[in-house]
N, C-alpha and C positions, 0 to 999 in steps of 0.2 A: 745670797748673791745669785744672781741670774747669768746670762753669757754678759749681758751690760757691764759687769761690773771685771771682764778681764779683757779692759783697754788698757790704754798707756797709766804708765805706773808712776811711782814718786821714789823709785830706788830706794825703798826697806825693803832690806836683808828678811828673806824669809828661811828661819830654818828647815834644813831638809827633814824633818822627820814633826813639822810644827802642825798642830790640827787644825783641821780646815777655818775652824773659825778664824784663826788668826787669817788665813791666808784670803780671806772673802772682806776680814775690816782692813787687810793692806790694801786690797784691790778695791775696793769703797773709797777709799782715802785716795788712792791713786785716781779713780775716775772725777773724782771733786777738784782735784788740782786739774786736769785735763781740761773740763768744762772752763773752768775758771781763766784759762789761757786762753779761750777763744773769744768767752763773751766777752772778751777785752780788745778785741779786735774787728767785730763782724757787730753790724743794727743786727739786735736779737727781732726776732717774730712778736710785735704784741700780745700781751695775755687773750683779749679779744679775740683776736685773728684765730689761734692756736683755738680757743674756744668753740670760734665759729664750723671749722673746718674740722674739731672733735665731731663734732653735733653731726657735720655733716657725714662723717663716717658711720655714727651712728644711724642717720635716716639711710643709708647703703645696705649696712647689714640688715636692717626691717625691710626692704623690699628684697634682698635676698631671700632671706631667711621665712619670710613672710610668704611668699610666695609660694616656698617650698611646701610647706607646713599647708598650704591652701591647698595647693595643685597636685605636689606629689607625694608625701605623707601616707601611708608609712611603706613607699619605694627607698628608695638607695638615694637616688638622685633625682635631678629636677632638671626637665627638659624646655628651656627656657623661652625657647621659638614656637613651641606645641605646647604648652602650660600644661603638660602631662609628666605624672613620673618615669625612671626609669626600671624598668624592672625586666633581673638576667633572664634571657629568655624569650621574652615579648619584641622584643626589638631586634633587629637584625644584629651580628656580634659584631664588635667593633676587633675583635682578637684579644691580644694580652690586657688590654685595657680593662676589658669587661672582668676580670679577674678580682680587680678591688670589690665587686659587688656582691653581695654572701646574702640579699636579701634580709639583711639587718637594719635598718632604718639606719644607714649610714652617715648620710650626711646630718641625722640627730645627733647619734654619738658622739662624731667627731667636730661637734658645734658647741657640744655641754661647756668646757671651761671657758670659749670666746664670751658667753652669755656672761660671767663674773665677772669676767674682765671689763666688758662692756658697761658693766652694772646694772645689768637684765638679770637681779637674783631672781623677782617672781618666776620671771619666764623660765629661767632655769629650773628651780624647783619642779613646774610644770612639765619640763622639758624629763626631768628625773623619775618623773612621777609615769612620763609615757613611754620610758625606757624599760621600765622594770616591768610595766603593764603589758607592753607590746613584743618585745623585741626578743623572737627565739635564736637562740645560735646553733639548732639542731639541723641545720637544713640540707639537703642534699644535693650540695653546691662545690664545687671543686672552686676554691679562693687561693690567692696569692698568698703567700706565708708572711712575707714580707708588707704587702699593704692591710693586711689584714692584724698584721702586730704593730704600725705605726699611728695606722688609722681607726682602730676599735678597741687593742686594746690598749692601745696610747690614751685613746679617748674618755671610755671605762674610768682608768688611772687618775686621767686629769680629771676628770669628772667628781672621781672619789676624794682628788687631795683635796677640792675646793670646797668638797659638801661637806669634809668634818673641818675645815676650815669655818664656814660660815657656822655652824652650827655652836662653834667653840664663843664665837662673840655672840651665841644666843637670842638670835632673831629669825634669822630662818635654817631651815632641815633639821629642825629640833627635832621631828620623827624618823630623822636616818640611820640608819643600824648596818652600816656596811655591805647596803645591797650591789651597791655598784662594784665593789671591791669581788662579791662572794661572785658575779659575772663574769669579772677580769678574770679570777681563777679558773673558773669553767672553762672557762675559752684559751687561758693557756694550757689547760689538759690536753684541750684539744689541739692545740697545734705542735705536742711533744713528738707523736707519732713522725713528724716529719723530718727529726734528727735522728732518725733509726737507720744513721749509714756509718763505714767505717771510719768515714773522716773526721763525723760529728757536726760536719757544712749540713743544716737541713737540705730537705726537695723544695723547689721553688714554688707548690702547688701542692694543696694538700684537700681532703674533702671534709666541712665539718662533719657531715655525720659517721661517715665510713671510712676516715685515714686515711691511709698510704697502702696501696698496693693489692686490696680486697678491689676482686670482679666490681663489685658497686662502684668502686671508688673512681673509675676513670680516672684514675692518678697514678704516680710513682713510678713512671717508666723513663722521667728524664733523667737524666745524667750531670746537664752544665744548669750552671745557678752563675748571677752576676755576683761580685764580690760585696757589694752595698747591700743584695740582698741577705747575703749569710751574715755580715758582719755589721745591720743594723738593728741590731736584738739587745743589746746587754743593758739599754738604761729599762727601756719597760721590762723586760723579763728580770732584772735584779730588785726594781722596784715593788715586784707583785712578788720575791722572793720577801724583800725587807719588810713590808705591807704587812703578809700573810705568816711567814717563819718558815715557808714552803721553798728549801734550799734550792729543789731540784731546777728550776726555772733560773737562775744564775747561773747555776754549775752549767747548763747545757748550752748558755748563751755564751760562760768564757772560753768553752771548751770549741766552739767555733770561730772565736776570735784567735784563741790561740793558733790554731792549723792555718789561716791564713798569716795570721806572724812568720808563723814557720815557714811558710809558701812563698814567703817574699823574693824578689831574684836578689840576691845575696850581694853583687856587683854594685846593683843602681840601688836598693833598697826602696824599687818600687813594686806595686801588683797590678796585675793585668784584669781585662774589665770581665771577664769570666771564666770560671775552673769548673773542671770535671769533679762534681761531689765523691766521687769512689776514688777516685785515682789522685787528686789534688793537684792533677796536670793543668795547666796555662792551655784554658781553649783559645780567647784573644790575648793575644799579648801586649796590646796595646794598653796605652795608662796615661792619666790624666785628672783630671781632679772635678769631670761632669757625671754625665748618666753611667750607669753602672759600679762606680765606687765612692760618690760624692759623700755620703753619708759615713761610709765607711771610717772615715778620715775624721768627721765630726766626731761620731760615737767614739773614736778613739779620746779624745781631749775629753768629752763631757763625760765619758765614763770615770774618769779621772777627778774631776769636778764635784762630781753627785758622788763615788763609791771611795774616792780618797786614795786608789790603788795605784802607786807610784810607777809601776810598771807600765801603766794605758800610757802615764803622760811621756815615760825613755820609749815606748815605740811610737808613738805620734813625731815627736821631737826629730826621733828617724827618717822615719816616712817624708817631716815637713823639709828638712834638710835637703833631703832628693828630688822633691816638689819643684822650691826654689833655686836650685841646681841645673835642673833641667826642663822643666815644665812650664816655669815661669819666666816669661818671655814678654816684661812686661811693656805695657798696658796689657796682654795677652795673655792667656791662660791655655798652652797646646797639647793633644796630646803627641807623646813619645813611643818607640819601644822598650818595653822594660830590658831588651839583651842589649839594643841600641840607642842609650836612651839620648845620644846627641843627634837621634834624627827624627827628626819630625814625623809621625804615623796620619795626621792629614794636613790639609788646610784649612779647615773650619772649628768652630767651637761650639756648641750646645747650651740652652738658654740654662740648663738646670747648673750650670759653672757659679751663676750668678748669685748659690748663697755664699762661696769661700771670700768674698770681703768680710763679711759677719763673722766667720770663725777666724781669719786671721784677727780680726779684734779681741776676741777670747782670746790668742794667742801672743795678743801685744805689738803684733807686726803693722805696724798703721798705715807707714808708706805705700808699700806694694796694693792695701787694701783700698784708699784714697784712689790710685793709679787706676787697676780696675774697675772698680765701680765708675768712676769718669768715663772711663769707653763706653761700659756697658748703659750708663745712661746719656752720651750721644747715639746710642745705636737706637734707644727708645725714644730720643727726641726724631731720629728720621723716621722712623717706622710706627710711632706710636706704642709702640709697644715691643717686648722683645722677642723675635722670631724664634721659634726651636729650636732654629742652626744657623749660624749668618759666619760666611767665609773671613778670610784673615785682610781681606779688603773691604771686610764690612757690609758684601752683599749679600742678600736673601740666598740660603742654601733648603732650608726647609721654613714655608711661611706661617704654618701653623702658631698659634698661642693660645694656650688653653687655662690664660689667667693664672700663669707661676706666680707665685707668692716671695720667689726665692729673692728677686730684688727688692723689693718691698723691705723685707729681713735686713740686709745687709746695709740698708737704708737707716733703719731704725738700731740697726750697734755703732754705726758710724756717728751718726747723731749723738748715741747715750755716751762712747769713748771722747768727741772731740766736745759736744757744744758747738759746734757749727751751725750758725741758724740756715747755713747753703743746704742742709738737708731736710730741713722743714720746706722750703721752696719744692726740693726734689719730689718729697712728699706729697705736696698740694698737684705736681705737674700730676704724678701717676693719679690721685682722685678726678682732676679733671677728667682724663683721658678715658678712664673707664663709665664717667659719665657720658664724654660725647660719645664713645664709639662701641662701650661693651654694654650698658644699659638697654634692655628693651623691656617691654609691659609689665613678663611674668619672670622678672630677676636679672642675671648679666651673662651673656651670652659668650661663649671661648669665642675665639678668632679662626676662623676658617684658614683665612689669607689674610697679613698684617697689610698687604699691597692693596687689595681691593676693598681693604673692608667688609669683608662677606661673614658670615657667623656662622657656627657649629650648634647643630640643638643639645649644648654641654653646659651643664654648671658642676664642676666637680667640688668634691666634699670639700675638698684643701682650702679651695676659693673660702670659705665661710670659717674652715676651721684658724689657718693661719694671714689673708690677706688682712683681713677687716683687723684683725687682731693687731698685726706689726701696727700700720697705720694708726689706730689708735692710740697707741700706747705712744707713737710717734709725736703724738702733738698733743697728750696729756700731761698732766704735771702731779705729783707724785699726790694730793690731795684728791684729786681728780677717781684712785682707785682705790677701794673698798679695801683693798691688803695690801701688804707690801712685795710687791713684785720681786723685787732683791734675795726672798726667802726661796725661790724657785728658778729652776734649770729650766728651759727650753728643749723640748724633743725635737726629732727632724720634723715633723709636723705641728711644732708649737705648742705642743701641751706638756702642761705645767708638774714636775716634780717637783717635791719639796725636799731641800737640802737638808733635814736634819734625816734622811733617810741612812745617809753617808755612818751617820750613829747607831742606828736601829737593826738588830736581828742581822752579828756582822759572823755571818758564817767559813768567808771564804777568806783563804790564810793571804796576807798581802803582798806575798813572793810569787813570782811568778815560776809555776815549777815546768812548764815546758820551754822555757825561753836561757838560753845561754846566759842571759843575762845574769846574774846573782847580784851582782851591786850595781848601783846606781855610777853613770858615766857622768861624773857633773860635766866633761867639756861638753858635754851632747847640749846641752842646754844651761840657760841662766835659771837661777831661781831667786831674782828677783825681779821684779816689774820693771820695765824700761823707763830711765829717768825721762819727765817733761822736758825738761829742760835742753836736752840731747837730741829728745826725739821731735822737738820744738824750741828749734834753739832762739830762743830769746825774740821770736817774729809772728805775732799772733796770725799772720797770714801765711806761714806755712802751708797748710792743707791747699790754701787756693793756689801757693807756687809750683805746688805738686800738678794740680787741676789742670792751671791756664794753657800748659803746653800740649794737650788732650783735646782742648777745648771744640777744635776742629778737624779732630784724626779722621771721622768717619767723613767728613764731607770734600776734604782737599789738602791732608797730608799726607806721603807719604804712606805706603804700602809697610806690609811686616819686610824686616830685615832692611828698611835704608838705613837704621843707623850704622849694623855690622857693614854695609855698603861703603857708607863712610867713612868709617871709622879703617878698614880696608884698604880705600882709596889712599889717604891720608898718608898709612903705612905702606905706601908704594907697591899693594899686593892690587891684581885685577879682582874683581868683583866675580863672585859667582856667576854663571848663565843660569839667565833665568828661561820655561817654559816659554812666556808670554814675551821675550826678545828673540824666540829661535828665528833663525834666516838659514833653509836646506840650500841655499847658494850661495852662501857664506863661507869659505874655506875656515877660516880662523873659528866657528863655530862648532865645525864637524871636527877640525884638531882638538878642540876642548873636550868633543863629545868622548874623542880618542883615549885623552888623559883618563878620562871618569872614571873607565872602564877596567884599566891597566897601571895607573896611579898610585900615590899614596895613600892611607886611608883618608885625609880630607877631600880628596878628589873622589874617593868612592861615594864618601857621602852625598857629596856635591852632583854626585852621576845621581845616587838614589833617591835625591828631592826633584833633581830634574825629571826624571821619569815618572815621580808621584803627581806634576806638576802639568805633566804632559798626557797623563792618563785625566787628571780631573779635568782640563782644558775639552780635551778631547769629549769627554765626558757632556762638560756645559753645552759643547757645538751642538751634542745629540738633542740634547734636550732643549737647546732654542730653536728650534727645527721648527717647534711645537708654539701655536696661539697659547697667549698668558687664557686664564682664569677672567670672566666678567662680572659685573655684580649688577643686580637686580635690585633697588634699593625700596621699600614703601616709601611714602612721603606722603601721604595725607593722613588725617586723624583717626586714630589715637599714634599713629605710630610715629608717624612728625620724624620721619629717615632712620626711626632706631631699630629698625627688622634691613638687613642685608644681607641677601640671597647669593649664594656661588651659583654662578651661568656658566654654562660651555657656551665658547664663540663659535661663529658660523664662517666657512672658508672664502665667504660670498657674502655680499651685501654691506653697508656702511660698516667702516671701522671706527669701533667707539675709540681706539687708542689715539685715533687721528682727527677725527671729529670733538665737536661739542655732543653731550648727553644730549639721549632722546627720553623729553620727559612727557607724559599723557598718564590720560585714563584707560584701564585696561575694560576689555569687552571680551566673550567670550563669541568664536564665528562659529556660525552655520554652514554647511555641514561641521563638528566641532573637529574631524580631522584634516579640515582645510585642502583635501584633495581634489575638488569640483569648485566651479563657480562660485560664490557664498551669497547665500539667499539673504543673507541682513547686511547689506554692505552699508545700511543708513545707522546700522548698531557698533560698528565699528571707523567709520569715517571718522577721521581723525584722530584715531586713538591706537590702541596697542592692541593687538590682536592676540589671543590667546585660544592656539590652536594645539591640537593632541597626537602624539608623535603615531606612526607607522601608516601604513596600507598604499605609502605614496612617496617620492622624494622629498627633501628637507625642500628643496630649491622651488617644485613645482608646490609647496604649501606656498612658499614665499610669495613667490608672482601673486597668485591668488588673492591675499589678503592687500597685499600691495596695490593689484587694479582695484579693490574693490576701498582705496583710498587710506586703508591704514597705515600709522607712521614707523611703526615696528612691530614684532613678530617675538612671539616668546612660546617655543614648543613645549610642551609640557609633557614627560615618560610616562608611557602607559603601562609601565611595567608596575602593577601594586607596590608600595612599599620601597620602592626605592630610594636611594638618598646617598646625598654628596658625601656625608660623614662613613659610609663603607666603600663607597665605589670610587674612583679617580675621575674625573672630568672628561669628555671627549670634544672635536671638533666636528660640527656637522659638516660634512663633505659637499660639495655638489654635483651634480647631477653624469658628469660629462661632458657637458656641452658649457657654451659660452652664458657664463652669468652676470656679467654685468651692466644685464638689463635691472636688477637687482638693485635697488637704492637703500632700501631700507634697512637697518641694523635688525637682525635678526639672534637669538640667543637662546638655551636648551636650560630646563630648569628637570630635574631630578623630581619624580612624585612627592617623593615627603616638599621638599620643598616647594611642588606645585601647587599643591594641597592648601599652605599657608596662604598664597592668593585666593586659592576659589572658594577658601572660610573666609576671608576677610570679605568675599564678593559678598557673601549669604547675609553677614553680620549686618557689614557698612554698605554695601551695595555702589556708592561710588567709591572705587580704589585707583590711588592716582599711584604710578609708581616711575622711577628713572632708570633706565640703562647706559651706563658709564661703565668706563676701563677700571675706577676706581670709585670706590663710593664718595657721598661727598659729606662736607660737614653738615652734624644734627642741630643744626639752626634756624632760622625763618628766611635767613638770604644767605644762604649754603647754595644756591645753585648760581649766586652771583660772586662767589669765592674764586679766585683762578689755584689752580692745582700747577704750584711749585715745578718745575722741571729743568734738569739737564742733560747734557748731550758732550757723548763721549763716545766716540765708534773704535777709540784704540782695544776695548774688548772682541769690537766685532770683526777691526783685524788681526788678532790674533789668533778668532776664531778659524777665521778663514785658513791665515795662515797654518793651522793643525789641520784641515783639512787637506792642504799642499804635502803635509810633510806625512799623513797618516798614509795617501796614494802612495807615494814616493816610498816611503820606507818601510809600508809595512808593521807599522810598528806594534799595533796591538791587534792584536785580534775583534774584527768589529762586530762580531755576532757574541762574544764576553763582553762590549763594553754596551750593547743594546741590554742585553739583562741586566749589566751593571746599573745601569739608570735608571729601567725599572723598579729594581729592588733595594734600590737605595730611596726610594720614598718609601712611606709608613703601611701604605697601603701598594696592595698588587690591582693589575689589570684585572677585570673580569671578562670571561666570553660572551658572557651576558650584556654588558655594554655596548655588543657591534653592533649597530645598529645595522637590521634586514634589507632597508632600502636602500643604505652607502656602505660604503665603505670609508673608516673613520678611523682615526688617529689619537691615543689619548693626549688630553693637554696635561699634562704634569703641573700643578696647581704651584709647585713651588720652584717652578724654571720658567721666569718670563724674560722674554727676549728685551722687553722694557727695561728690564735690570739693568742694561750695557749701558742704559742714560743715567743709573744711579752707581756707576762703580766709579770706585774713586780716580780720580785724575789727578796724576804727576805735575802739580802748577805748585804756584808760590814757592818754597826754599826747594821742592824736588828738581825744577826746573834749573835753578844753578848747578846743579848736580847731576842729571843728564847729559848740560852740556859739554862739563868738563868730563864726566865718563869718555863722549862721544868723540869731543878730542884728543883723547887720550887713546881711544882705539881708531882712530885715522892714521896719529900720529905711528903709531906701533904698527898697525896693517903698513905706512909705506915703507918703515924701515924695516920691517924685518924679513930676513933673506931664504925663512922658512915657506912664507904664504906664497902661492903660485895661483895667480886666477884664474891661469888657464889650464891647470893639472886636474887630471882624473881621480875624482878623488875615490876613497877607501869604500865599498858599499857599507853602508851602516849597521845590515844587520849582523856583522863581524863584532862590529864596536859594542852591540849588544848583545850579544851572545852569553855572557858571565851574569845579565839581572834577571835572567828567567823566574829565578828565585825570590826575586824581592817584588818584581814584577805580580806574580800568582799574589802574594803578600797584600800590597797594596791593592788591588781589582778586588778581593777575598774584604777588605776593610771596607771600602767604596760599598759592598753588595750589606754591612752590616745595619743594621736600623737603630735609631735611639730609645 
């Protein structure tokens, strides 16, 4: 049985102490009656279709994979915009990112099992054959412990169960003798060193050649590790225990599972998203079910799955209980505080949230899982894709996408638990989508910005090891693969263990002796599968009754919290004040403000969202201050609009946000840094001029290329080596003086990215390309498409109005909340970005002021509901004998005086990165 097979159940009784087999042919029997209820309700997908869109997954993975294997072989990764590898070192760092790269032919490793799956045995063997040839794990590389054990030696693993696999039905790796295996061990030797602390939580970085804490080693001085990190060990490291007979590699994996068990906050029975390794102190205390513990939470249930150890599943059952308790806030998924956990710790959520549909299906819980994936894929029908962070109204908070895999996943257990052909569709949307907009030459390119369309030179290993993979297997049919998929477990990175491991070289006693627990809590959990019938009562269309109310949250229902509004309402209680309703001449406002302060604890709470709410508002103001991000798109052959460039805008000259695109052919001007007259004005007439930043103003390049008839202006950094993917974006300033003699759109392209033009000049010599706010579709009449918009300025008065209330009261500190928004993107400012001749401003690539035309708008049923609030506080302001409109009222910073604490709190969160 694989995670597929722990959907909804058929209600048999599993006994508590029955072996796994039993419990994998109830859960088999249970996913067949599941299916069975649906395609009794929904037009199933044609075999054809299902076929066609296999195949087509198939030709994805060969221009991935192909690509790689061409261009960057035997680098780590494949740099998809430069058809060059990546390799640590050569490249500027990108920070903790570059940490997955050990100079191990990475993205092979972690490709071996998709190739079986795929039914690329040649290639795989191939693939095995250059693994064992090539690939040293001696290197003098300081790696992540954590990606380096999901992603190599997950890989290694998978790699190994599928090679005595094929080899057992005697056609191919007939000459394999457990090399891949004797690898995995090597390399878990090597990452022991990094549990040598007294908690047992390894160091989050460790060096393969030199360990932990050796002068060489460049390692071993940090302290905090994420919780996902320590506690995503136990299925590979128990695996290359059971494998090998080599205990120690389990033992040291439960033995950090265990300290976090321990660690839990005892009250909420949740963890915080990182601890101190020595001390086992709560550095965040914040908790949630994304970046930092996502995994944690999985490995707990599949450890349980693959090791049989009844203790993983009474602390997961825990853990879910507190989840659902407090976290889950559905369609929504928030984090909390683990001391506090009835108060919201932000207002956003993190794309990596998006594999827990998938694991609630392993978990049997179908509803809530339906529910979220619903948001989560209207959030990818507006965006295309799912941003790295997108707020609790659904707006862009971080734009990045760097081709997660995680909805994919949770696509493909939804699918295996119901039979619902709705996610075969979903399926087909997400292969479009990465055809028209992540697709270029030499493989598929992350997402710079989901808003503009612009690209990162990224293909990361995951892309190959786990997207192609879910997909596939999504719209194959059980003939379609070479084995039987059911016999194996899914890691957090998709690679495949094989369940009779649960039997094999069983060393470790199946009590848990650091945990309170001794017996099993049946109330904690059921043990037996959720009946059909219950959990689909008798209405093949469940799943879409769950759906349809979702259907349109992210474009025009209702914000988080209208129903508790509601429901509130209803019960003749006033509604919380919210941030984005304050009025500082409001008396009835600043009394609420009074309550928060001095109140009961739900008024406190109620104070302490409002101030989280009013620091992120305040937050957003800073950051729309700032020009969005532009894009630079190619559009003639080969590239036919599939290369798109991040531009910094200009403070001066056509706004492409307002305008129609300026599309031409690019020319390069004479003189090339556009500071004088330009001697080839007959090389540039009509076209796009392509001039090279410094020795002159942005503005006085402009003019220049502009009299001498060009339609836009594209500066290119002179700075060697630079690039969007380390530096943050800026705005060309102008001059001082009065610029708009200025027509022209003008836009700033980073060298590396420059570069991509002035090879394409050498190669193809005519390069046509477009400048737009937003790239457009990769079509032949993509520039005759109108780009969807609407318009809502109620974000931009409430912007304002924080800026009324931040003079007025003082509220935050504005030189904490200018760093705040700095460092709450992924990347920092550099000094190196200012540019010599202006003076410039960075644009925060993920705060566009255009966002205020995509935030959601209170119309359709909110609108009923507004107006009756609105009534209801007219009504109450005339009668009652407390509000005086023309009384002095209280200064506020009295009434705030007691959140100092929660305050520091929340601005400390805001400054945290994903």
């Amino acid at each position: 049985m694989s995670e597929a097979g722990g959907g909804p159940g058929c209600g048999f009784p599993v006994p508590q102490r029955a072996p796994w087999s039993l419990v994998a042919a109830t859960a088999a029997l249970c996913l067949v009656s599941a299916t069975s209820v649906w395609t009794a309700g929904a037009a199933p997908m044609s075999r054809e279709e299902k076929q066609k869109l296999g195949n087509q997954v198939l030709e994805m993975f060969d221009h991935a994979y192909g690509n790689y294997m061409e261009h960057a072989y035997p680098a780590d990764e494949l740099m998809p915009l430069t058809c060059r590898g990546r390799v640590r070192g050569q490249e500027p760092s990108r920070g903790d990112v570059d940490d997955a790269l050990g100079k191990f032919s990475l993205t092979l490793i972690d490709s071996l099992d998709t190739l079986v799956v795929l039914n690329k045995t040649k290639e795989f063997e191939d693939a095995v054959r250059k693994v064992l040839r090539d690939v040293n794990l001696d290197n003098d590389v300081v790696v992540s412990v954590f990606e380096t054990n999901i992603r190599v030696l997950g890989g290694l693993l998978g790699g190994h169960s599928l090679a005595i696999m094929l080899k057992e039905k005697g056609e191919y790796m007939q000459w394999y003798n457990d090399e891949l295996l004797q690898m995995a061990k090597q390399l878990g030797y090597k990452l022991l060193p990094a549990f040598n602390t007294t908690s047992g939580l390894p160091y989050p970085r460790i060096n393969l050649k030199f360990g932990i804490r050796k002068p060489e080693a460049r390692t071993g001085t940090e302290t905090d590790t994420c919780t996902a990190c320590a506690g995503t060990l136990i299925l590979e490291f128990a695996a290359l225990s059971r494998f090998t007979g080599a205990t120690i590699f389990e033992e040291y994996a439960r033995k950090a599972l265990d300290f976090l068990w321990e660690k839990r906050q005892r009250s909420s029975n949740l963890v915080g998203v990182t601890i101190n390794i020595h001390t086992g102190d709560w550095v965040r205390k914040d908790s949630g079910v994304g970046a930092g513990i996502d995994s944690y939470y999985e490995y707990l249930l599949k450890a349980y799955v693959l090791l049989g150890d009844d203790s993983f599943l009474e602390r997961f059952n825990t853990h879910y209980d507190a989840i659902m308790r407090y976290i889950s806030q559905p369609p929504l998924l928030l984090d909390v505080h683990i001391h506090k956990p009835m108060l919201n710790a932000r207002t956003w959520m993190d794309a990596l949230l998006a594999f827990f549909p998938g694991l609630q299906v392993l978990k049997g819980d179908i509803r809530p899982a339906i529910e979220t994936h619903e948001m989560l894929y209207q959030v990818i029908k507006k965006h295309n894709f799912l941003p790295e962070a997108f707020t609790t109204d659904f707006r862009v908070h971080w734009a990045q996408h760097p081709l997660r895999p995680e909805f994919a996943e949770s696509t493909y257990f939804l699918y295996k638990a119901t039979g619902d052909p709705y996610y075969l569709e979903v399926g087909k949307t997400l292969i479009e989508n990465l055809n028209k907009y992540a697709r270029v030459p030499c493989g598929f390119a992350a997402m710079k910005d989901v808003r503009t369309g612009s690209h990162e030179d990224r293909m990361d290993s995951f892309f190959l090891a786990e997207m192609f993979k879910y997909l596939y297997l999504l719209f194959a049919d059980k003939e379609d693969i070479i084995f039987d998929i059911e016999d194996y477990i899914f890691t957090t990175e998709a690679h495949l263990l094989p369940l009779w491991l649960s039997t094999t070289n069983q060393s470790m006693s199946k009590k848990n002796t650091t945990s309170e627990y001794t017996e099993l809590d049946d109330s904690n959990f059921d043990w037996t599968c959720p009946n059909t019938q219950i959990l689909f009562p008798n209405d093949p269309l469940y799943a879409q009754s769950i759906r349809e109310p979702l259907k349109n949250v992210v474009d025009k229902s209702c914000p988080r919290g209208i129903i508790r509004v509601e429901e509130s309402f209803r019960s003749g209680a006033k509604p919380p004040l919210r941030a984005r309703d304050f009025m500082a001449t409001n008396p009835e406002h600043l009394e609420i403000l009074k309550k928060m302060g001095a109140a009961s604890s739900i008024d406190a709470e109620d104070g302490l969202r409002f101030m989280q709410e009013m620091i992120e508002l305040s937050s957003q103001q800073q950051k729309e201050q700032q020009l969005p991000p532009r894009a630079v798109q190619i559009v003639s052959h080969p590239f036919f609009g599939r290369v798109v460039l991040t531009a910094g805008p200009a403070q001066f000259g056509l706004d492409l946000s307002k305008h129609k695109e300026t599309r031409g052919f690019v020319a390069s001007s004479k003189p090339y840094n556009g500071c004088s007259e330009l001697t080839n004005p007959e090389a540039v007439m009509g076209k796009i001029a392509l001039i090279q930043r410094g020795q002159c103003m942005f503005a006085e390049k402009a003019r220049n290329i502009q009299n001498a008839g060009a339609i836009g202006g594209i500066v290119i950094d002179d700075n060697e080596g630079s690039s969007s993917d380390t530096a943050p974006l800026f705005q060309m300033a102008g001059d001082g003086k009065d610029t708009d003699d200025i027509k022209i759109p003008m836009l700033f392209l980073f060298s590396k990215e420059g570069s991509i033009i002035l090879d394409a000049i050498r190669e193809y010599e005519e390069v046509e390309v477009l400048l737009s706010d937003k790239a457009k579709d990769r079509d032949p009449e993509m520039e005759n498409e109108e780009q969807p918009s609407s318009e809502n300025d109620s974000q931009n008065q409430s912007a304002e109005q924080m800026t009324s209330i931040s003079q007025e009261v003082d509220l935050i500190d504005q030189e904490s909340l200018e760093e705040s928004s700095l460092n709450s993107h992924p990347e920092s400012l550099s000094p190196a970005d200012i540019d010599n001749a202006a003076s410039v401003s960075p644009s925060e690539q993920n705060s566009n002021p255009a966002e205020n035309h995509e935030t959601t708008s209170l119309d359709g049923e909110c609108t009923d509901l507004d107006n009756q609030l609105q009534e209801q506080s007219e009504t109450e302001e005339d009668s009652s004998p407390n509000v005086s409109w023309g009384k002095k009222v209280q200064p506020i910073d009295s009434i705030l005086a007691d959140w100092n604490e929660d305050i520091e709190a929340f601005e400390m969160m805001e400054k945290d990165e994903l």
